[in-house]
N, C-alpha and C positions, 0 to 999 in steps of 0.2 A: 876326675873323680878319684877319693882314695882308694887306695889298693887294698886297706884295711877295711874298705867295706866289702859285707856279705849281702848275698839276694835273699830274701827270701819271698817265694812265689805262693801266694794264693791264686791257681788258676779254674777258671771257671769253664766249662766247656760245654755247650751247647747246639746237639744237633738235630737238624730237624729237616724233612725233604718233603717240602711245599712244592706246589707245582709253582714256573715261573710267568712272571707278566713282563713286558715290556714296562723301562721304565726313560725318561731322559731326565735328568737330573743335570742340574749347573754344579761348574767349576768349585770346591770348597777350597778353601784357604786352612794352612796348622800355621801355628807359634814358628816351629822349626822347617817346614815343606811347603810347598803348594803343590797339588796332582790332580794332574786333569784328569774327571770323570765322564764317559765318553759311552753314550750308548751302547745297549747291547747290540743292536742292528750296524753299530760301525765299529765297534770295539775291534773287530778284526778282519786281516783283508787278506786274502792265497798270494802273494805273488809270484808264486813260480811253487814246483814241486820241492824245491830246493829250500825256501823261503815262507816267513811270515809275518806278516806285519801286526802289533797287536798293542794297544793303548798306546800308538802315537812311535813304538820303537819297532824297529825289524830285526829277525834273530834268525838268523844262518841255519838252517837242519844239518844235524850229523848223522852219525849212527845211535845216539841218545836218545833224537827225536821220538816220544810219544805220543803227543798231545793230537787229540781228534778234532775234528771238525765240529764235530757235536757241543764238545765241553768248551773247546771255545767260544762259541755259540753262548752262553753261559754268564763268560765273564763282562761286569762293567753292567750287569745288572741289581746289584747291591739292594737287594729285599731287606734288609736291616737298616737302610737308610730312607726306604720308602714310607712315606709317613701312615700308620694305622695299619700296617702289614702286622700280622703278629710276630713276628721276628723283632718289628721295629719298636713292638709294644712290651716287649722281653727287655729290649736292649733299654728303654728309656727306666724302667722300673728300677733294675739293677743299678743303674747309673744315677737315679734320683736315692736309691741306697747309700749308696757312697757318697754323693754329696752334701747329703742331709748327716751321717754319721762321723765322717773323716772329714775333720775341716781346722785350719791353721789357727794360730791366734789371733789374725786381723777376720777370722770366720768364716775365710772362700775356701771352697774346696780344696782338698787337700791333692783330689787325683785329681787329672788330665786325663781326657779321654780323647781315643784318637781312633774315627771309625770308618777311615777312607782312603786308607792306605793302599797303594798299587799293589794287586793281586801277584805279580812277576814279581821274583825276587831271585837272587844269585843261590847256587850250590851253599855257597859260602855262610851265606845268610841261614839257610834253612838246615844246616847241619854244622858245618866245622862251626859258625858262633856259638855253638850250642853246645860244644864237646861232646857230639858223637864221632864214635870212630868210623875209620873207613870203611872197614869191613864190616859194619855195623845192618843190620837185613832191614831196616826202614830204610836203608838208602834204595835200594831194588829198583830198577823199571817198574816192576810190574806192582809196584805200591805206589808210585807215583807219575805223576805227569810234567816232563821235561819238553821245554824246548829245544834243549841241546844240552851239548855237556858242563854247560859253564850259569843256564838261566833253568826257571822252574816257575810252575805253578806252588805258591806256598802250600806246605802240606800241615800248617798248624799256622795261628796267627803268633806262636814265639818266633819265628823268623824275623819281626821285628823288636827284639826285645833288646840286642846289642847293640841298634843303632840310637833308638832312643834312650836309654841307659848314656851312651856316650855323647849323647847329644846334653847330656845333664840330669833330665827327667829322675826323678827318686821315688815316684809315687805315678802309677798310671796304669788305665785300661785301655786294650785294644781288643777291636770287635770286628768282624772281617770274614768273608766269605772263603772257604777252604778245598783243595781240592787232591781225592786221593783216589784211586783206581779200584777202588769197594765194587763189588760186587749186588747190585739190585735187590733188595728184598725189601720185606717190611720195616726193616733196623737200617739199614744201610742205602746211601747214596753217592754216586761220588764226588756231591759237592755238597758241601752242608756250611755251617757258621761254627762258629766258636768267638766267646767272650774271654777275656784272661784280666788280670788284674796281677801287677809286680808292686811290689813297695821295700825298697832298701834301706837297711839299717845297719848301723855303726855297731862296730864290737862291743863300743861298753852298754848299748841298746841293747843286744844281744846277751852280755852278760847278767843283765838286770834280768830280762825275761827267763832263763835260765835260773837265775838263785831265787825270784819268786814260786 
């Protein structure tokens, strides 16, 4: 991808703390991925005090380790992909938005939507692609849920925005279940959703929108 292009983000963000159901959902397939979807009831196994196993990988505990029992419990139940769930009745609306408005000149949509993305994601992923600094206070334990010092619970679904960007992608939504160490109330849970939408454009795109 050129260097001379710039991002620019319309992100949409959506949270909402439904109570959960069981759900088992088959295997999806992406253009660029395939990731196993794996029930909540197996999603994750203790293997030791030291260890855990979770959507199919094992992650060594450190002194990082935060991730409870409970919110694991959690993952690999994908309410946004459950059909007729109002999550999943948010996520289709939006996404019939954009494909009815944004669309190429052979007429198909213009975005890609990608709403099944592995929950685990690297340090790497969920901050340095994203140019926050180190010393930066969203990094915190106590705002997020680690597996250790190196993996994580996504704490927004831009975690994925540098891989699909470099994957080619120029135009797409991702939808995805999130998780941050919030505190219980009426506002707050600490697993919710979020929708986001990126579409990249060329400097003289840029320049146009500018002098109009």
């Amino acid at each position: 991808m050129a260097t001379s292009r710039n991002v620019i983000q319309a992100i949409h963000c959506i949270k909402v703390a439904l109570p959960w159901r069981l759900q088992i959902k088959r295997p999806a397939s992406f253009s660029h991925a395939c990731y196993k979807n794996i029930s909540s009831d197996f999603a994750a196994r203790a293997l030791s005090a030291n260890a855990v196993e979770l959507l199919g990988h094992t992650y060594l505990s450190d002194n990082y380790s935060n991730v409870t029992t409970k919110i694991i419990s959690k993952v690999g139940k994908n309410l946004h992909n459950q059909r007729h769930h109002p999550l999943w009745l948010i996520k289709e609306r939006v996404k019939d938005h954009f494909y009815k408005q944004y669309l190429v000149r052979s007429r198909n949509p213009l975005f890609s939507v990608y709403d099944d993305l592995p929950p685990v994601v690297t340090v790497e992923q969920n901050f340095d692609r994203l140019l926050i600094p180190q010393d930066h206070p969203s990094r915190k334990k106590g705002d997020n849920y680690y597996l250790n010092h190196t993996h994580m619970l996504r704490a927004h679904t831009s975690a994925h925005q540098w891989d699909l960007i470099h994957a080619g992608l120029d135009a797409f939504l991702v939808v995805g279940d999130v998780y941050r160490r919030d505190q219980v109330d009426s506002t707050h849970y600490p697993v919710f959703h979020q929708m986001e939408g990126v579409r990249l454009f060329s400097s003289h795109e840029v320049s146009l929108i500018f002098f109009l």
